[in-house]
matplotlib code that plots the C-alpha trace (Angstrom):
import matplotlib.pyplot as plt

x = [101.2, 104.9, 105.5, 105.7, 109.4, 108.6, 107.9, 109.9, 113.4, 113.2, 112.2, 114.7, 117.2, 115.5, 112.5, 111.5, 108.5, 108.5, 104.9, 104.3, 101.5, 101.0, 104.4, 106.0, 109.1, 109.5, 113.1, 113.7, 112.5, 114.4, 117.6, 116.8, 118.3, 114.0, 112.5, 109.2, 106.7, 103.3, 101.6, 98.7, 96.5, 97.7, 95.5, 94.8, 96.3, 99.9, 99.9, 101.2, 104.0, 104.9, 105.0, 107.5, 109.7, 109.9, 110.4, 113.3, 115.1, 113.4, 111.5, 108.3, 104.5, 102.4, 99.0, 96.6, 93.7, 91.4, 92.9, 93.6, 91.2, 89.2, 89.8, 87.0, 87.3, 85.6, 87.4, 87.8, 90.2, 92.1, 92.6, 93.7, 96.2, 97.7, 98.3, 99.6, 102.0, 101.1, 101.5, 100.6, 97.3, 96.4, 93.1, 90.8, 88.1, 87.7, 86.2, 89.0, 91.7, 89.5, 88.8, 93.2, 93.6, 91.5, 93.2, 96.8, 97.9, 99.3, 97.5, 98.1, 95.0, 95.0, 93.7, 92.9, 92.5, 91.9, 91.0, 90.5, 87.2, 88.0, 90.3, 87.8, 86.5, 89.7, 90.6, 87.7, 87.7, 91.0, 90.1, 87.6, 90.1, 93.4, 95.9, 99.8, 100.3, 98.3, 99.5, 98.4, 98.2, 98.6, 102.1, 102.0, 99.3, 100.9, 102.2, 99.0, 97.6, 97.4, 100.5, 97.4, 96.2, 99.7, 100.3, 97.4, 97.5, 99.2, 103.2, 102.3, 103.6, 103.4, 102.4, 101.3, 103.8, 106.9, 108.5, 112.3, 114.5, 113.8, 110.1, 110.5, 112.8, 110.7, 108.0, 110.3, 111.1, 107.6, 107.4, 106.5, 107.7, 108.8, 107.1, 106.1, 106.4, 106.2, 109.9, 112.6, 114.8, 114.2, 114.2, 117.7, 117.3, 118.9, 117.4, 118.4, 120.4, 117.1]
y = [107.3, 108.8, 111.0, 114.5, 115.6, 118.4, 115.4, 112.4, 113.9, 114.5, 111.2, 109.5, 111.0, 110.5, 108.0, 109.2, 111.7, 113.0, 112.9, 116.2, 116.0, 120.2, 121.9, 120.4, 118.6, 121.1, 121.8, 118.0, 118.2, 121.1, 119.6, 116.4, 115.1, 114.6, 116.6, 116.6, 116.5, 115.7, 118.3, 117.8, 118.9, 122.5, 125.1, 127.9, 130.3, 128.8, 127.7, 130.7, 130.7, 127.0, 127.2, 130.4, 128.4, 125.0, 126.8, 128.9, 125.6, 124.0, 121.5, 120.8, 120.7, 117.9, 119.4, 116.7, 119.5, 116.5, 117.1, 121.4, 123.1, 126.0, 124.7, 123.1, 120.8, 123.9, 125.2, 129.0, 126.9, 125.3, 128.7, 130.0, 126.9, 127.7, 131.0, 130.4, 128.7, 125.1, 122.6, 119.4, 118.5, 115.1, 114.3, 110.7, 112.5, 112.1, 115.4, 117.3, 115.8, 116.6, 120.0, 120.2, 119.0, 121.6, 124.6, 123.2, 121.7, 118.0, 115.4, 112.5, 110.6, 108.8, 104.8, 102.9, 99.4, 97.1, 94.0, 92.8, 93.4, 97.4, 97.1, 97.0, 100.2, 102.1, 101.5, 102.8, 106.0, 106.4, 105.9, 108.5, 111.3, 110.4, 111.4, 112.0, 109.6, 107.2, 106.9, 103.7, 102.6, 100.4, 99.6, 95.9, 95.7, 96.9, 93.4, 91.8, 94.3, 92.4, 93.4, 94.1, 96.7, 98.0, 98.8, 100.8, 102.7, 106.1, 105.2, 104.1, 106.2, 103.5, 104.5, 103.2, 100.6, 102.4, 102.2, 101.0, 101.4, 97.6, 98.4, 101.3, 99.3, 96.2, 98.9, 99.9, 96.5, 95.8, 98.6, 101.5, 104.8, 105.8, 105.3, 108.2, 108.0, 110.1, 108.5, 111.0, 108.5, 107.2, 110.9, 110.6, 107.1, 106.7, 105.1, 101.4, 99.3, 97.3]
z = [55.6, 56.0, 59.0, 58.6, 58.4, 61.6, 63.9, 62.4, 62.1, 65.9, 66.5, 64.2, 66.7, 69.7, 70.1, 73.2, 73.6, 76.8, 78.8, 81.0, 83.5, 84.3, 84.1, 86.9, 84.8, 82.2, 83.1, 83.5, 80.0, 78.7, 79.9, 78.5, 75.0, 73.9, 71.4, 71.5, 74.5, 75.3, 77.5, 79.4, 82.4, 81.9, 82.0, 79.3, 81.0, 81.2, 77.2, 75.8, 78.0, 77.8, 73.9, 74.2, 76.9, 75.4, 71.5, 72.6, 73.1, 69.9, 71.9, 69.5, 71.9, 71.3, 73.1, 74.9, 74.5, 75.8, 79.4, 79.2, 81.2, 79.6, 76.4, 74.1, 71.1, 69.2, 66.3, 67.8, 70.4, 67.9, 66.1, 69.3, 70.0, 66.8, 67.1, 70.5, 68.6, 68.9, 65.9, 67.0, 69.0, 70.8, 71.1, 71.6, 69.6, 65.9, 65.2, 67.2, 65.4, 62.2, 63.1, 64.0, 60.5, 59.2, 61.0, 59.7, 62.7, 62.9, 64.8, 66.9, 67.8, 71.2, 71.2, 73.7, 73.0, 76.1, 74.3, 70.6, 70.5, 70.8, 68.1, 65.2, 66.3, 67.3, 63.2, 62.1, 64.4, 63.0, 59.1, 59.9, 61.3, 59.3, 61.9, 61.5, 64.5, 66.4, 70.4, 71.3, 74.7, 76.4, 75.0, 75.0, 72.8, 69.6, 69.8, 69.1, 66.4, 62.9, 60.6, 57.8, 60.2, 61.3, 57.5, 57.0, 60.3, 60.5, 62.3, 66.0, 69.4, 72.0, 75.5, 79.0, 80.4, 79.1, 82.4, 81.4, 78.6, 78.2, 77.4, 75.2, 73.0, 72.7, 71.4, 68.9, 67.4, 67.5, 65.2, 67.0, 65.4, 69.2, 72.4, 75.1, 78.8, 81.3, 83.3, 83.0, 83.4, 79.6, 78.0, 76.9, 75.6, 71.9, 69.2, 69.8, 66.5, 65.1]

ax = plt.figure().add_subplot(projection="3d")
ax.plot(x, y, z, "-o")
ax.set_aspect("equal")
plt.show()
């Protein structure tokens, strides 16, 4: 599946996606050299505003609406998101990401796979939704994800366990697409020579 051009030019120049827990670190953020962020555990209320903020300084949103308060996975919400200006939603939830699709947003699905057993099912939840992006976490496990399955899976964000520039760029020559992490320390990172 090849990226959308909104999200992949950004992260051709920098790999990093910034994680935002709430809107602590959004000037950390906005003085950082990353493009796109990950926001979550922010309430409805503060959306609106964070959109206008972070698009002033053409920082692209990546919503987790799985952790905003007052929000539901309904497709009023998403309609709502998207005319609050959001573009891209993260959600764990097939018929969110569906619904996102739907509305004309793009999508990043969120996978958790904790062993290989969980695998089997993470591909076919993500079959199902056909995502633009797939953040799968924890990091180190991209490393043990078939290269059949790689192939057909949407490009990979790879999160949890991005804690040093050494990390992210082992997720990148595993074949990551870019890798997210919440350490401001790694927003400036540059794409490293593969």
């Amino acid at each position: 599946m090849a990226l959308d051009r909104t999200i992949g030019e950004r992260l051709l120049r920098h790999p990093v996606i910034a994680t935002l827990y709430g809107t602590e670190q959004v000037d950390t953020f906005l003085a950082s050299r990353a493009e796109i962020g990950i926001v979550a555990n922010i309430s409805l209320r503060h959306v609106a505003e964070l959109v206008r903020t972070l698009t002033r300084r053409n920082k692209l949103i990546v919503l987790n609406i799985d952790s905003c308060e007052g929000l539901s996975q309904d497709k009023g919400a998403i309609e709502f998101l998207s005319e609050a200006g959001i573009s891209v939603l993260l959600s764990t939830r097939v018929p969110t990401i569906q619904k996102a699709a739907q509305c004309g947003l793009l999508t990043m699905q969120k996978v958790f796979v904790t062993d290989r057993s969980t695998w089997p099912r993470s591909v076919k939840a993500v079959s199902q939704s056909s995502p633009n992006l797939v953040q799968l976490m924890p990091a180190p496990m991209l490393a043990h994800i078939p290269a059949d399955d790689r192939k057909r899976m949407p490009p990979a964000v790879a999160s949890g366990f991005i804690c040093t520039q050494a990390d992210a760029q082992a997720a990148l020559k595993r074949g990551a697409v870019a890798v997210s992490s919440s350490n401001a320390a790694l927003w400036n990172m540059e794409r490293p020579a593969l």
